[in-house]
C-alpha positions as CSV (number, residue, x, y, z in Angstrom):
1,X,150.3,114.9,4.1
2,X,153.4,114.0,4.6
3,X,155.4,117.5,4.5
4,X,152.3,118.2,7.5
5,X,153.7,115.2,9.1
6,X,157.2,116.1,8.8
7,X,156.5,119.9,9.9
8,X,154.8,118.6,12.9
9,X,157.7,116.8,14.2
10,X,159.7,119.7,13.7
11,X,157.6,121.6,15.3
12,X,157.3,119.3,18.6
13,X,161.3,118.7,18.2
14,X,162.1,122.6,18.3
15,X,159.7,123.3,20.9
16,X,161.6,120.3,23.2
17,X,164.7,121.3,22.7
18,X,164.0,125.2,23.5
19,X,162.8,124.0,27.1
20,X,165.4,122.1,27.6
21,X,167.8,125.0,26.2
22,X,165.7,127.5,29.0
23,X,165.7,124.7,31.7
24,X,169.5,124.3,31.5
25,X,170.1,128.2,31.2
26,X,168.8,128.4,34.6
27,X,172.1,128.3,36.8
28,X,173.0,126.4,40.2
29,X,175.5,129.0,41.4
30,X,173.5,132.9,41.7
31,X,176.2,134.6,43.1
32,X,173.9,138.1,43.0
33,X,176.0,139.5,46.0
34,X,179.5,139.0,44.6
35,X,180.9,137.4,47.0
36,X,182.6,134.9,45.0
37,X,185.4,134.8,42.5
38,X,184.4,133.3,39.0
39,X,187.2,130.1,40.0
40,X,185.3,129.7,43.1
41,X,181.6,129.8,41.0
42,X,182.7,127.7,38.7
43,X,184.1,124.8,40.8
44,X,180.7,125.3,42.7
45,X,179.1,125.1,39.7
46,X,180.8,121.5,38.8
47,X,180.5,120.3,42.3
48,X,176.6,121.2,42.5
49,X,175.9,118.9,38.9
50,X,177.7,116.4,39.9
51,X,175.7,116.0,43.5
52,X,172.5,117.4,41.7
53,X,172.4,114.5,39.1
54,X,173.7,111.7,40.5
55,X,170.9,111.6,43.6
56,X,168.1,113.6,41.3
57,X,168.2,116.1,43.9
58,X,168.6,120.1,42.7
59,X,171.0,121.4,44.8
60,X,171.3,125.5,44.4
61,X,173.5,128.5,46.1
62,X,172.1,131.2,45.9
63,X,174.0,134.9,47.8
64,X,171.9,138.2,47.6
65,X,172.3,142.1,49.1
66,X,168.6,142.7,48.5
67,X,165.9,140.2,49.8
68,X,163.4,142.1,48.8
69,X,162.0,143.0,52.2
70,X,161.4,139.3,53.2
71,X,163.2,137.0,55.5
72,X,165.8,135.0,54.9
73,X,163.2,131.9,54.5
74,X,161.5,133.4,52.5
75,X,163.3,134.7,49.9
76,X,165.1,131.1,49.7
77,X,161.9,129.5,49.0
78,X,160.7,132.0,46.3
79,X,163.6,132.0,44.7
80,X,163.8,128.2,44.7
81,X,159.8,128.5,43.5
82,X,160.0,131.3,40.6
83,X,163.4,129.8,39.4
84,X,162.1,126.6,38.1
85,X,164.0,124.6,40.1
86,X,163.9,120.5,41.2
87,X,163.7,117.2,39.5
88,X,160.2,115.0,39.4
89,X,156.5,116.5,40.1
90,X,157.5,117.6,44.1
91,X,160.6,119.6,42.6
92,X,163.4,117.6,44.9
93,X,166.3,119.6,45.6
94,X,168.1,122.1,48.2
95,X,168.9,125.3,48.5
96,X,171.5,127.3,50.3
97,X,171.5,130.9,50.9
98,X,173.3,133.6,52.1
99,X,172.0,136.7,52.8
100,X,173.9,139.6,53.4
101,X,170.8,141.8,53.4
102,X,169.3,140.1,57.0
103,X,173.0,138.6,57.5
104,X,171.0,135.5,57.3
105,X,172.1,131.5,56.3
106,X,168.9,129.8,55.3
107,X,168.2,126.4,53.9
108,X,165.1,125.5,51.9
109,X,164.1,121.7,51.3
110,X,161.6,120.5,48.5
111,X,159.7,117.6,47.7
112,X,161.9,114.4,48.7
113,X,164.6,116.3,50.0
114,X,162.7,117.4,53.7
115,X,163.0,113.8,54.5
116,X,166.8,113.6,54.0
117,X,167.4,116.5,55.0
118,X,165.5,116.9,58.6
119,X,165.2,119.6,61.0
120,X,168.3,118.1,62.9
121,X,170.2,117.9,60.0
122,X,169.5,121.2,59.4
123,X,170.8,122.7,62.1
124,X,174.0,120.5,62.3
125,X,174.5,122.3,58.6
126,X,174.2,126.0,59.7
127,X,176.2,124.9,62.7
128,X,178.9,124.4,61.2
129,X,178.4,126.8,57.7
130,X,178.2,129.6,60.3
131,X,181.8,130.3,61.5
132,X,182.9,130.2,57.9
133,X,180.7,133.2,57.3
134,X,181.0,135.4,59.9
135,X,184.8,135.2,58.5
136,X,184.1,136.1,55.4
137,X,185.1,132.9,54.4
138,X,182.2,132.3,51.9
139,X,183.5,129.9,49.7
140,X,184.4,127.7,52.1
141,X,180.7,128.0,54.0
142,X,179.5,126.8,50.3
143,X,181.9,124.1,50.1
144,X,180.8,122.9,53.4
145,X,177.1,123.4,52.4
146,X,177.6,120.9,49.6
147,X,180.1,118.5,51.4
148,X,177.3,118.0,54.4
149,X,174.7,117.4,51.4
150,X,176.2,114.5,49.6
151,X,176.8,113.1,53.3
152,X,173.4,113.1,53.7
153,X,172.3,111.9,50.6
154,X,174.6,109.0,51.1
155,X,173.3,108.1,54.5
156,X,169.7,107.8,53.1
157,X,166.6,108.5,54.9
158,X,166.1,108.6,58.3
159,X,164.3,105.6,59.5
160,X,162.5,107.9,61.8
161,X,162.3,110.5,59.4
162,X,158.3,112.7,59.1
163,X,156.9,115.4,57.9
164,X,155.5,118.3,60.1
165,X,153.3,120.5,58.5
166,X,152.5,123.8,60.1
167,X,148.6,123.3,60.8
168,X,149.8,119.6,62.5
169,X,147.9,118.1,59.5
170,X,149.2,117.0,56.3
171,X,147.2,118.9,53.3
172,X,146.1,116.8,50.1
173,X,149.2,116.5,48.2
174,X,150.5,114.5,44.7
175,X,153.4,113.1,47.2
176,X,156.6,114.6,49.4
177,X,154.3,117.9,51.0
178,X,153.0,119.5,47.7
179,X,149.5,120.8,48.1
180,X,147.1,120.8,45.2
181,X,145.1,123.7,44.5
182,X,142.3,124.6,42.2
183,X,144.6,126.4,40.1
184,X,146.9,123.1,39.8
185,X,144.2,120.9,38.5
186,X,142.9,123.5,36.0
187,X,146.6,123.7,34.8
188,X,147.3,120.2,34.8
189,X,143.5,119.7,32.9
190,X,144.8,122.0,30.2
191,X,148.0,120.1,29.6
192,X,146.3,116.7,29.7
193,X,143.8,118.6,27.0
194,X,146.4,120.1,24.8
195,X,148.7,116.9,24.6
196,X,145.9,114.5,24.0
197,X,144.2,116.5,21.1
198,X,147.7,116.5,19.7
199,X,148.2,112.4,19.4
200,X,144.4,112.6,18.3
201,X,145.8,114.9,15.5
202,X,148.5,112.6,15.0
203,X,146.5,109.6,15.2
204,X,144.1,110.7,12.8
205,X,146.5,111.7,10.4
206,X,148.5,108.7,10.2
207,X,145.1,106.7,9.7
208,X,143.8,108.9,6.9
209,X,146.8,108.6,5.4
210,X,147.0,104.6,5.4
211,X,143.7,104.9,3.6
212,X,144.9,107.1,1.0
213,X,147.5,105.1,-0.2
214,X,146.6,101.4,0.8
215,X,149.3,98.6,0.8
216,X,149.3,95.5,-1.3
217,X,147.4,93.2,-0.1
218,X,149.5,89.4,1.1
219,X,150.5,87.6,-1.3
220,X,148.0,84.7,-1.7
221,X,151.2,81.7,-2.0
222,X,151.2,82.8,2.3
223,X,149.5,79.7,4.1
224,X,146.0,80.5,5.7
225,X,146.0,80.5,9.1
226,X,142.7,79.1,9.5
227,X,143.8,75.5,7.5
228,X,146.1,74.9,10.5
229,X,144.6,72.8,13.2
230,X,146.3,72.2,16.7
231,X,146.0,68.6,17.8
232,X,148.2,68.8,20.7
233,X,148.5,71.2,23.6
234,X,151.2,70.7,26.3
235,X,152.1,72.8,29.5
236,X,155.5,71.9,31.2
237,X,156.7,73.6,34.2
238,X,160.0,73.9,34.4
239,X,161.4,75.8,38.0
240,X,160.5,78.8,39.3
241,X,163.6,81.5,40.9
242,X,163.0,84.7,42.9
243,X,165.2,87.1,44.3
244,X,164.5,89.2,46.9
245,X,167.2,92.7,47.6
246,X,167.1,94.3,51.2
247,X,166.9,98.0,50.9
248,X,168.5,99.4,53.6
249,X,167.6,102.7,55.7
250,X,169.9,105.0,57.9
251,X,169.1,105.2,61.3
252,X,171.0,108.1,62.1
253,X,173.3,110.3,59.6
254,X,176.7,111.6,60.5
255,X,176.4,115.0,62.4
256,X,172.1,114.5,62.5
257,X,170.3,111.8,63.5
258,X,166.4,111.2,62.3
259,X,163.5,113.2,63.3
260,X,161.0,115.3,61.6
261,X,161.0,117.9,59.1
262,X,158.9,121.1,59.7
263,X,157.1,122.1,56.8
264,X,155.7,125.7,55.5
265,X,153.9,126.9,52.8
266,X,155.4,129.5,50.5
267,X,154.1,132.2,48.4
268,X,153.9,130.1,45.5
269,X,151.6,127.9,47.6
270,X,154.4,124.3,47.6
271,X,155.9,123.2,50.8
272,X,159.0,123.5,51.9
273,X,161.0,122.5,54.5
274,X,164.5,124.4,56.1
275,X,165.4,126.9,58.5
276,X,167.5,130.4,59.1
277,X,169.7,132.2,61.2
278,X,171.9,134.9,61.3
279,X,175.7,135.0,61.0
């Protein structure tokens, strides 16, 4: 029993560690143009896990030749979509794109990050990514990509900030504008399924074992709980404290402002917000 045990774990462990292994192969810099030197992707590369992790947010580049005969928007979402990408259940994070197939700039928003980054935000970004690119100057364009970013992150919501959603409703979703299909509960059914019959396994296991090979029983010298008797009860109050912390919202962030984010919904069938434009 115990060498199943012990296998188990091993299993489980293994199977962790190889997702996190395939999650963290998956790169923030996909330079599939080659417009960048490997100095430039790899300062990228630094800059975009340091902003990714410390607001939770994914934050990609992504520069392509071929865009596979879709737009700009498109292509940014699917790629965003397919790749794996974004923290938490709405997949939070940001993508840039250049595409050199359209000579297109997009921007695609998921999950938490349509409400800090808004429509206006938006275009303030390709505003002023745009002059960078039509010079060539791509590293730069990414630099600035990721420098306007972290302002907004910093800046915090909008306090007017909303979600717009292309049929002017707001479809059934498990939070920040992604929609639940029948396919996603049949999924998520199946993983509920498989992990619970797994800790039933385990469960089971570890109690058949326990009956197997019983303990001692407690020493009798232990006192019996039941020859104690409780003649005196007492409740003293003593003071009571709260604190209370104000969390503060942005009104307006440098270069933006608040407003609303328009959403669409991409192949994959998960929202996203963001825009395109040519350069």
């Amino acid at each position: 029993m115990k060498r199943r045990m012990s296998s188990l774990i091993l299993t489980l462990i293994c199977f962790f560690t190889l997702c996190s292994s395939l999650m963290a192969a998956v790169p923030r810099v996909n330079d599939l143009a080659d417009l960048l030197s490997l100095d430039e992707i790899e300062s990228l590369e630094k800059k975009l896990d340091i902003l990714s992790e410390t607001y939770q947010m994914e934050t990609v580049i992504v520069t392509t030749n071929d865009a596979e005969g879709k737009t700009a928007t498109a292509y940014a979402d699917d790629f965003y979509d397919t790749n794996g990408y974004g923290y938490g259940d709405n997949w939070d994070g940001i993508l840039f794109l250049i595409d050199m197939d359209n000579r297109e700039l997009a921007i695609s928003t998921s999950g938490l990050s349509a409400k800090y980054v808004d429509d206006r935000r938006i275009n303030t970004l390709m505003d002023t990514i745009a002059p960078y690119l039509t010079d060539a100057n791509y590293y730069q364009g990414c630099i600035t990509f990721i420098n306007g970013v972290e302002t907004y992150f910093k800046s915090g919501i909008p306090s007017d900030s909303h979600l717009i959603f292309e049929d002017g409703k707001k479809p059934f979703t498990n939070s920040y504008g992604t929609p639940l299909t029948a396919k996603n509960y049949l999924v998520y059914a199946g993983i509920a399924f498989l992990a619970a019959l797994v800790m039933a396994s385990i469960v089971r296991a570890i109690i058949s074992y326990r009956y197997k090979h019983p303990r001692h029983t407690v020493p009798a010298t232990l006192p019996d709980r039941l020859s104690v008797n409780y003649t005196e009860k007492q409740d003293q109050f003593i003071s009571t404290h709260t604190t209370r912390t104000k969390i503060e919202t942005s009104n307006s962030g440098r270069g933006g402002g608040g407003g609303g984010s328009s959403m669409h919904t991409s192949s994959s069938g998960r929202s996203h917000g963001g825009g395109s434009r040519g350069f």
